[in-house]
C-alpha positions, 0 to 999 in steps of 0.5 A: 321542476320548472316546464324547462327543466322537465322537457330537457329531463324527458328528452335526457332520461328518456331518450339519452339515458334509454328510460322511456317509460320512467321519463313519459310517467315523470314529466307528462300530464294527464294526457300526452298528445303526439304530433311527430310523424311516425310515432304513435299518439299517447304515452304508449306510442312513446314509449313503443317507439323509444323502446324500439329506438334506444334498441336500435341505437345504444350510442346516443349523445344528445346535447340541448343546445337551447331552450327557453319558457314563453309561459305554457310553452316549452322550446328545445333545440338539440344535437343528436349523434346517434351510434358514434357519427352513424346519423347526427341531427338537429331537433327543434322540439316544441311543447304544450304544458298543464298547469303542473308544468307537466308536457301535454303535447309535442310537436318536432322538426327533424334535420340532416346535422350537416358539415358545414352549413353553406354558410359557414357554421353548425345548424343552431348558430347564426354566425357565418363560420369557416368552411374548416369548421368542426363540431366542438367537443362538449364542454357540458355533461348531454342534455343539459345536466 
């Protein structure tokens, strides 16, 4: 797997699809470092707090918007509705990778999914839209399948 393929997988079968211990033993390397606030360094804060997450929220409907390699680094930007409209995100999630293509460390950004921007449009375009705009139905299966 590529380093892409393998931050899209963490996000899609750890999170999305609720497996966090199978994706961070997967797609991980011999260290994983954890930047996000509130979640606990290494593969077992990981895997305590998407535990206690996927619990907490059984809907999850996570869409990667975008990702790209730029050598070791991994860039993802994703589209969280989480239980049916209860909260929605945009994620912009950065990644440090080994050798291997394996995540060795992660940083994120967190923000309110908004309806609409003040310019016009969903948080991951740059092209103003019309106040009327709604968030389209998916055309892809979530996290990039």
């Amino acid at each position: 797997m590529t380093r892409l393929e393998n931050a899209k997988a963490l996000y899609r079968e750890g999170i999305a699809e609720g497996n966090p211990v199978e994706a961070i033993n997967a797609y991980t390397g011999d260290r994983y470092t954890q930047h996000s606030t509130g979640v606990k360094d290494g593969r077992d804060g990981f895997i305590e707090f998407f535990t206690e997450f996927i619990k907490r929220n059984p809907s999850r409907d996570i869409q990667i918007v975008r990702g790209w390699e730029d050598g070791q680094y991994v860039f993802l930007q994703a589209y969280q509705n989480i239980n049916n409209g209860e909260a929605e995100w945009v994620t912009t999630d950065f990644f440090d990778t080994d050798d291997n293509g394996k995540i060795i460390e992660h940083w994120d950004v967190i923000s309110a999914f908004t309806h609409p921007t003040r310019r016009g449009g969903p948080k991951w375009t740059t092209r103003p839209r019309s106040s009327t705009w709604t968030p389209p139905k998916p055309t892809r299966p979530p996290c990039g399948k």
